[in-house]
C-alpha positions in Angstrom: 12.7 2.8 23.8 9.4 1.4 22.0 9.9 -1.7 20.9 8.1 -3.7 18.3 9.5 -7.2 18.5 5.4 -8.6 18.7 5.1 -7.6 15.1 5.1 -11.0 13.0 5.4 -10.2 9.5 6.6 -6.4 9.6 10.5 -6.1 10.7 11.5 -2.8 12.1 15.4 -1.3 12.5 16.2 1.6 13.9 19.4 3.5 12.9 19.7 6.9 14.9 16.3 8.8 14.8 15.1 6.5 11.2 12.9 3.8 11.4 12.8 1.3 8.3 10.1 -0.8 8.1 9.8 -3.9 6.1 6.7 -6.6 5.6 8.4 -9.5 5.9 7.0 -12.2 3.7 9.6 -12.4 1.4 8.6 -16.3 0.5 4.6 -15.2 -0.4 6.1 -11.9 -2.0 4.8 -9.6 0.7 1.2 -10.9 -0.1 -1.1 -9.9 2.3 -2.4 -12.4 5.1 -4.8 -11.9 7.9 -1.5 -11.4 9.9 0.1 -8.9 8.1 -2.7 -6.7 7.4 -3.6 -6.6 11.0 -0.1 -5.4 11.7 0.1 -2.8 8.6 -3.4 -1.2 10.3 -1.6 -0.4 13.4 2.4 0.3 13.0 2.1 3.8 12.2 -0.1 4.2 14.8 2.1 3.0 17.2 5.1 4.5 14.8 3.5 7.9 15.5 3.3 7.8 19.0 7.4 6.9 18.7 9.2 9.7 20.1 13.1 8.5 19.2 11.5 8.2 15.4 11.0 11.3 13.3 11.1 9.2 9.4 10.3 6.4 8.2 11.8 4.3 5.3 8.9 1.6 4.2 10.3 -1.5 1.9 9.7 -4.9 1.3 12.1 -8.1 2.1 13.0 -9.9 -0.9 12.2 -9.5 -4.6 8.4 -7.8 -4.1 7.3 -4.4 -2.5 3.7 -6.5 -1.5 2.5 -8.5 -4.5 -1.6 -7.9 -3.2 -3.4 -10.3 -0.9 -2.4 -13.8 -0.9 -5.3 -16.2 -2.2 -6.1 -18.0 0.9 -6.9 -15.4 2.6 -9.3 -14.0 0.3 -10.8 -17.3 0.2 -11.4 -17.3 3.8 -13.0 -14.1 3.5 -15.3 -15.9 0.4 -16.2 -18.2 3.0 -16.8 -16.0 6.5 -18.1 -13.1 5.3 -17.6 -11.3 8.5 -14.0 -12.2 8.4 -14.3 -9.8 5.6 -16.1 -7.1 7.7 -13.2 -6.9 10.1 -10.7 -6.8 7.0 -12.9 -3.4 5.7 -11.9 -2.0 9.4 -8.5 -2.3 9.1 -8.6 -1.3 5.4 -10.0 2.4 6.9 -7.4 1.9 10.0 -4.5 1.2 7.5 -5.6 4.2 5.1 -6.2 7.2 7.7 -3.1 6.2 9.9 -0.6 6.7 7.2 -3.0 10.1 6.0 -2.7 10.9 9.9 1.0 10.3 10.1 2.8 13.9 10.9 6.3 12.1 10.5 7.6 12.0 6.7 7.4 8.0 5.4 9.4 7.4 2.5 8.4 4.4 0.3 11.7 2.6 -0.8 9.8 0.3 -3.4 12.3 -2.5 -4.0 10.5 -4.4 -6.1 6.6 -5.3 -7.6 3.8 -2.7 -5.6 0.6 -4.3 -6.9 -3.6 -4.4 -5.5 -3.4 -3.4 -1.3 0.5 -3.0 -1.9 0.5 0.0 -4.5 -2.2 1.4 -2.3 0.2 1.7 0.6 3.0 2.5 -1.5 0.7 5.8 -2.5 -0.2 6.6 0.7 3.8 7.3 1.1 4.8 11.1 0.8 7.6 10.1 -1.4 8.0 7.3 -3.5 11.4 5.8 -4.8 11.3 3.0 -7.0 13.6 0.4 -8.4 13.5 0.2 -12.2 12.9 -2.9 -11.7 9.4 -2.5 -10.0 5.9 -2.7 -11.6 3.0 -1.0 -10.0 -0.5 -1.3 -10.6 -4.1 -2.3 -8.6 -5.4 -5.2 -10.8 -8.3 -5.3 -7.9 -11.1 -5.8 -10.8 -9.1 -8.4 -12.4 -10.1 -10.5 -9.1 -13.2 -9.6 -9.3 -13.2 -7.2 -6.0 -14.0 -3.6 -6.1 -10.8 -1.1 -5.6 -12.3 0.1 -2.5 -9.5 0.0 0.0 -7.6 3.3 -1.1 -6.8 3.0 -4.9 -10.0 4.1 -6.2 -9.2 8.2 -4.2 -5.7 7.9 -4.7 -5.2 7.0 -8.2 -7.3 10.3 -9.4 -5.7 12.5 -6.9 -2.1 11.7 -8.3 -2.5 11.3 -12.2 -6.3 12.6 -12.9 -9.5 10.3 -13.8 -8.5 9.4 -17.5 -5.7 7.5 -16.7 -6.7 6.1 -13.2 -10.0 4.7 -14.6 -8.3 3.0 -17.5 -5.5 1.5 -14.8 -8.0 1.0 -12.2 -10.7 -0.7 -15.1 -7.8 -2.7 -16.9 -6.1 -4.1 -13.8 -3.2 -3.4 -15.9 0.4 -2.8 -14.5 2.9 -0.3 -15.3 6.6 0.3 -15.4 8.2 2.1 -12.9 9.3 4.6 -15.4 5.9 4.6 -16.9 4.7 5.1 -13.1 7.1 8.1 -12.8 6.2 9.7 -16.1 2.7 10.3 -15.5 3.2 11.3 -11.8 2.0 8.3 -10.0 5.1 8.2 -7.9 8.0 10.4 -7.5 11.6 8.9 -9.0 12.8 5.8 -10.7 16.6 4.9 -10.3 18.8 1.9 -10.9 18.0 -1.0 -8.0 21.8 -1.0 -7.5 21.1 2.7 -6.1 18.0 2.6 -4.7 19.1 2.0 -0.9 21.6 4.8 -1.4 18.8 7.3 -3.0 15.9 6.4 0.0 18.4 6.7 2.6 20.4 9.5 1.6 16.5 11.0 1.4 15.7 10.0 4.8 19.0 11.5 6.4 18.1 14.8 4.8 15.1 15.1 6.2 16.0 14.0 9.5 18.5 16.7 9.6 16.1 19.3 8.4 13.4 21.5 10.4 11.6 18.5 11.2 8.7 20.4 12.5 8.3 23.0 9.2 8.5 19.3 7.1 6.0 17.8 9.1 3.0 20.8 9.2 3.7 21.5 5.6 2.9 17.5 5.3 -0.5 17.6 7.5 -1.2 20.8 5.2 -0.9 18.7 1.6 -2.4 16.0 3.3 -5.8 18.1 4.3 -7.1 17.9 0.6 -5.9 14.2 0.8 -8.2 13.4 3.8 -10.6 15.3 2.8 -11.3 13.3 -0.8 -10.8 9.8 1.1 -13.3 10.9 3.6 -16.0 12.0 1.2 -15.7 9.0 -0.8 -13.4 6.1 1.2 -16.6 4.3 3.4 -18.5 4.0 -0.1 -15.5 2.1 -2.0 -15.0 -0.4 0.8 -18.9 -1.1 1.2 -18.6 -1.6 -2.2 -15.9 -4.2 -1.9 -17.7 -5.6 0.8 -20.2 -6.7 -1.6 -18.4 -8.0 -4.5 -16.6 -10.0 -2.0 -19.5 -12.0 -1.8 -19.8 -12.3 -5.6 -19.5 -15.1 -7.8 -16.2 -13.4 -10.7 -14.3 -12.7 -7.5 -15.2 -16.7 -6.5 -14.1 -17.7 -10.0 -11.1 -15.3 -9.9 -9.6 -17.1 -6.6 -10.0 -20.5 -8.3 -9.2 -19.4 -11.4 -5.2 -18.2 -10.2 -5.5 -21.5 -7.8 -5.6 -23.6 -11.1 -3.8 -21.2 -12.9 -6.2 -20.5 -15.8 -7.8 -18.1 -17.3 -11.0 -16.9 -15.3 -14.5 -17.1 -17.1 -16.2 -14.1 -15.5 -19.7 -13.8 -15.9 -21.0 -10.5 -14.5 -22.4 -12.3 -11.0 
């Protein structure tokens, strides 16, 4: 049986043929790290090629889903611009292996799903959500493009008008709001949540896996198709404004916990 005890910051428990699979940063709120995002671009390749697993449950430890990248890494990237390079590679490596994915994933969002973290929970098929959650891709608001995912998947859920004002604003959203204009699939009470995703996951599991899994790959060809045509440009994009002086000011701005003074550089 595969096993995936070298993973760091990703925890993953098997019960019969469903895998969950947790970032496991709980302290940092599932930021984002070098670490982790190495991992997240290469479990569900490996989680694909897992024949005893035919669903996945994705969640977060603690209070957060993933609360975005953590600050010092983004710093790092400010400072070693190819670090950066490398994090644009797994960005692609992260969004086509879950597109890729024949096997159902199920996004059991816990808690806050915000920047890199909403973009993962999106690229779930099926997205349960505490009420308790928030969601939203407040990219801009650090002064980076929202070239790793949100910018394709936004639209392709709830239409340009509304995924250009959240994607513009960097604003966050109820779950219910989240719901309501189709961004995600259900809201229920955290109290019920585990009981919802898992009671989900068995259902499927029990089901003709195979039908499940083509009629998946079928959605998912539109899917590809849009983050194909327009994914490459977004991250080059990023690329740039990682080098630029609002998403410098940004980082110091939340280290000192003020306001940022962006200028337009």
């Amino acid at each position: 049986m595969q096993s995936y005890d070298h993973y760091k910051t990703i925890k993953c428990e098997r019960d019969g043929r469903i895998m969950t699979v947790t970032f496991n940063r709980p302290d940092q709120l599932n930021a984002t790290d070098a670490v982790l995002h190495r991992e997240a671009s290469r479990i569900f390749t490996d989680l694909s090629y897992d024949d005893d697993v035919d669903v996945i449950v994705l969640t977060g430890a603690g209070k957060a889903f993933s609360a975005g990248g953590d600050v010092n890494w983004m710093q790092d990237g400010i400072d070693e611009p190819t670090r950066f390079e490398r994090t644009a590679r797994e960005a692609r490596d992260i969004v086509f292996s879950m597109l890729d994915m024949e096997k159902p994933v199920i996004c059991m969002m816990n808690g806050h799903a915000i920047g890199l973290g909403a973009t993962i929970a999106l690229l779930c098929d099926i997205i349960i959500a505490s009420d308790r959650a928030k969601v939203g891709d407040p990219h801009v608001l650090m002064g980076l493009v929202a070239g790793d995912g949100g910018a394709v998947l936004w639209p392709q859920n709830v239409g340009y008008a509304k995924a250009k004002y959240y994607l513009m604003t960097g604003d966050l959203m109820t779950a219910e709001e989240a719901e309501r204009i189709g961004l995600i699939t259900k809201v229920v009470p955290a109290d019920q949540l585990e009981a919802e995703a898992y009671g989900l996951a068995k259902r499927i599991a029990s089901g003709p896996l195979k039908a499940i899994s083509w009629t998946k790959i079928s959605v998912n060809l539109q899917l590809k198709a849009a983050m194909h045509a327009s994914f490459d440009a977004g991250i080059a994009y990023e690329t740039v404004s990682n080098v630029s002086f609002d998403h410098q000011e940004a980082v110091n701005a939340f280290r000192d916990k003020r306001e940022p003074q962006f200028t337009g550089r």
